[in-house]
Each structure stands twice: as structure tokens, then as C-alpha cells.
C-alpha positions, 0 to 999 in steps of 0.5 A: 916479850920484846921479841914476840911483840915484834914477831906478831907485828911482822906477821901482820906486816906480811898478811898486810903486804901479802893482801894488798900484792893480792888486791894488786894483782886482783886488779891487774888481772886482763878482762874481756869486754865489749866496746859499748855496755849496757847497764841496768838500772839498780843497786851495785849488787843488781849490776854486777849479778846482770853483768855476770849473768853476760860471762863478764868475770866480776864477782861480789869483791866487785860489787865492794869496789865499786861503792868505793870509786862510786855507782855505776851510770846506767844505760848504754855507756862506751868503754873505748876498747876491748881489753883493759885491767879488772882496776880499768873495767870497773873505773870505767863503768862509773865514769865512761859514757857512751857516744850517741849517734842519731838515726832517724827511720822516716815513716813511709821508709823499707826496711831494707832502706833502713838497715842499708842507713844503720850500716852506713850511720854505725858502721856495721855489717850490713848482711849480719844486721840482716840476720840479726833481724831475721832472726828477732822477728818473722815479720819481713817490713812494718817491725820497726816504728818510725822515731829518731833513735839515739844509739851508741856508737859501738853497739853491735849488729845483734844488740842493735836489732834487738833494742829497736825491735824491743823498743817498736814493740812494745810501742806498738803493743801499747798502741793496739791497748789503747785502741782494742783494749788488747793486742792480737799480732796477726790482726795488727799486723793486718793493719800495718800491711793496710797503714802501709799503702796508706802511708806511701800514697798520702800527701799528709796525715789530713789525707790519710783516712781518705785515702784509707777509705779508698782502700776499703771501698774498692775492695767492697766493690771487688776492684783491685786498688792499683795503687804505684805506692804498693810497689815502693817496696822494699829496695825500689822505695825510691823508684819511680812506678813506671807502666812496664815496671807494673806489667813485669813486677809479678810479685804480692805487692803488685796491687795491678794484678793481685785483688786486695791489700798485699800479705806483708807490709810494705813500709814502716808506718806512723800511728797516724797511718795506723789509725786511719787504717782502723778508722777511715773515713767515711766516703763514696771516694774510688779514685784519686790523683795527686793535684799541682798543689801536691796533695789529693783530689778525690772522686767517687765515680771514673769521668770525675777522675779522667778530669782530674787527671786531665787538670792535674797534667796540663 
């Protein structure tokens, strides 16, 4: 009887060793993972089923871990490295937190200035945030909304695009409800194209629907805006408009030789720009001319405007 008492006990001992060597080995197994994570908000079981649907090797074993080592921090959370232990990943998603770098977009600022500052900021590729961004959105400038962004330091080009897209989006979405009650992408972005002078050429926001009401009266009366800021675009955000820069730029933007606003946007714009692009001010207003003081004189007939000039250079 002795002897099978200690049989069975040595059989458990076994089981035991062999479940624990098992769980040893389970959590010493080499998993694949990116540097910077994103987790949801939700129970333990909704975090490891979005993380298996992203090919990371968890499972529901997991999920029973993880509520002994404590509930994984949602958000962006950084992991230091790419490879590391089943025991390591999985620590990690409960005490890791993620590096964030701060990155302003200026409304008024190209796209094109904006990546060339998330390449430089987060060190990434400057050509794959291009694609990426190709890819997201068919819209060449205005997709991005102006805010300081917090981002983890790690993400990657794909995963960067896609968030400030998402995120600029469905601000903008929210925007249009409240101002239409919906929101049709063509008609906005009509807007965005018009926000887009409005912002590149006003001295402040107390200007912006004048200046709007410039954009609109002009192109009532059949006049081409020639406005410097439209040519802003793009890489010449910051280049000065020059008289031969006018005559040689052939391009849509060039409101000197094209009639009305151009097809795309030229910058990415404030909801102060968009607004006053939906609502402009109501005026006689044609011309204006930056004054000494640094903001706008206006005018409703072209005398007016040459004694403006006139007083703005002396």
C-alpha cells in the first residue's frame, strides 16, 4: 500500500515537473514583435483576441497570465526591442510605456513641409511616409488638420499616416455635422481648397472672413484672384513670390493665369479659415495690401488700393 501511495505521488511529481518544464519552455519561447504597440481599450480577452488578429503569437493561456502579472496599459506603449521572450512580451504589455514626441503642423503649413518635419522629428523615411500617405488618401494637401500631436517614438511610416489621417478625419467629419448637419467630401473639400487662400494670406483670424469676402466677390465679378499665397504651395511654403516666379509657374495654383479658386488645396487649414471660407464676410472689398502695422488694409475700388500701396512702402 506504502509502495503504491508512493507510486501515485511520484506520478504527480512528474505531471507537476513536466507542467511546470512545459510552462518554462512556453514562456521562453522567441516571439516577433514590433518596437512600439498599439493596445485597445477593454478586457484582457478583447486585447489578446485584437492582438492575434495582428499575427502576434498570443493565445487564450495568455489572456490567464496576463491577469496574474495585471491589466495591460492602453494606448501606444513602446517595447524597446523586436525580439524578446513569450515571459518578456507579455511583462512588457503591462508595465512598458511609450516615448512621446511632440509634433506641431502650423495651420497654414504643406504637406510636404509636414512630412519632411515627421521624417526629421521621428526619424522615418521620408519617401515611405510619402507612400503611405498616397496610399491612405487621394486628396494631395488640406488631409491633415493643424494640432500638436503626440506620437510614439518608434511608430512606423504606415502606422503614422494612418493615425493622423484617421484622427483629422473624423475632426473634420464632426466639423461639417455641425455646420451642414452632414458631411459630403467633395463639397468640403471645396471649402478647404477655399480655407486654404484664406489662410496663407490673412494676418490673423479677425481677417480671415474679409479676406474670404475678397475671394468671392472677385470671382462674381469674373477677376482672377492673384493672390502670392496660392503659390505658397507645396515645397515653395516658404519662398517668396517673385514677379518672375508668377510669369514662369504654369501650374493650377497660379491664381495670376487660372480664373477662380484652384482644384486642390494648398495648405492645411484651421477651422477658423474653414469657417470663414463657409461664411465670409459681407462686403464691397476687391483689393487688399499688407499695411506697416502687419495686418490688411481693404478696399473696394482700384485708386483706393494704389494709395494703399502707395503708404504701405513708403
Amino acid at each position: 500500500m506504502n509502495i503504491s501511495k508512493l507510486t501515485i505521488v511520484r506520478w504527480i511529481f512528474d505531471i507537476v515537473l513536466i507542467i511546470i518544464l512545459s510552462f518554462m519552455y512556453y514562456l521562453n519561447e522567441p516571439i516577433q514583435t514590433k518596437k512600439v504597440v498599439y493596445i485597445p481599450q477593454g478586457s484582457i480577452n478583447k486585447i489578446i483576441t485584437y492582438l492575434s488578429k495582428k499575427n502576434y503569437d498570443v493565445n487564450r493561456l495568455d489572456s490567464l497570465i496576463l491577469r496574474v502579472l495585471g491589466s495591460p496599459q492602453s494606448g501606444w506603449i513602446n517595447l524597446a526591442k523586436k525580439k524578446m521572450t513569450k515571459a518578456e512580451f507579455l511583462y512588457k504589455l503591462t508595465t512598458a510605456k511609450a516615448a512621446l514626441q511632440k509634433v506641431t503642423l502650423i495651420p497654414g503649413e504643406t504637406t510636404y513641409i509636414f512630412l519632411n518635419q515627421l521624417a526629421i522629428d521621428l526619424k522615418l523615411d521620408r519617401k515611405i511616409l510619402q507612400q503611405e500617405y498616397n496610399k491612405r488618401t487621394y486628396i494631395e494637401e488640406g488631409a491633415f488638420v493643424p494640432d500638436t500631436y503626440k506620437l510614439p517614438i518608434g511608430i512606423s511610416e504606415k502606422e503614422l499616416i494612418y493615425i493622423l489621417l484617421n484622427k483629422s478625419l473624423i475632426y473634420m467629419k464632426q466639423l461639417s455635422m455641425k455646420i451642414f448637419a452632414t458631411y459630403n467630401k467633395k463639397k468640403w473639400f471645396h471649402y478647404v481648397a477655399i480655407a486654404s487662400i484664406i489662410q496663407k494670406e490673412s494676418a490673423n483670424n479677425k481677417e480671415m472672413p474679409l479676406i474670404s469676402s475678397v475671394i468671392y466677390n472677385r470671382i462674381k465679378k469674373g477677376m482672377r484672384l492673384q493672390m502670392d499665397g496660392t503659390l505658397n504651395y507645396g515645397k515653395y511654403s516658404h519662398i517668396k513670390v517673385t514677379a518672375k516666379r508668377i510669369r514662369q509657374d504654369d501650374t493650377i495654383y497660379n491664381t495670376y493665369k487660372i480664373k477662380g479658386v484652384p482644384i486642390l488645396p494648398i495648405c492645411n487649414v484651421s477651422a477658423s479659415a474653414i469657417k470663414a471660407a463657409i461664411f465670409p464676410a459681407k462686403t464691397n472689398y476687391l483689393y487688399f495690401v499688407k499695411s506697416k502695422r502687419g495686418t490688411h488694409n481693404f478696399s473696394s475700388n482700384y485708386s483706393t488700393h494704389l494709395y494703399n500701396i502707395r503708404h504701405a512702402t513708403k
